[in-house]
C-alpha positions, 0 to 999 in steps of 0.5 A: 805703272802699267810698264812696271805690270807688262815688265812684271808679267814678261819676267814671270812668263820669261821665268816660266820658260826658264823653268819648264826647259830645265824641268824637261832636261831628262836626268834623274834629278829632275823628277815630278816632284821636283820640277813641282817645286821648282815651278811653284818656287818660279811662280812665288818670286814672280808673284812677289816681283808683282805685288812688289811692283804694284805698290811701288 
């Protein structure tokens, strides 16, 4: 139980690493707005990867 929270929380972190490098990529398709997006849409699938974990 607790590995899966650790696993859970690395991948989120991971995610949120992956996500903040693309976003400072300096193009124009990458504006605030959007990286906004991105970076909420990271933390909704990491979000659910959790929960999903925690009711395993």
């Amino acid at each position: 139980m607790l590995r899966e929270i650790y696993l859970s929380v690395i991948l989120a972190i991971a995610a949120g690493i992956t996500i903040y490098g693309i976003s400072t990529v300096p193009t124009a398709i990458f504006d605030a707005s959007l990286k906004g997006l991105i970076f909420s849409l990271g933390l909704f699938i990491a979000g659910l990867h959790f929960l999903k974990n925690l009711t395993a």
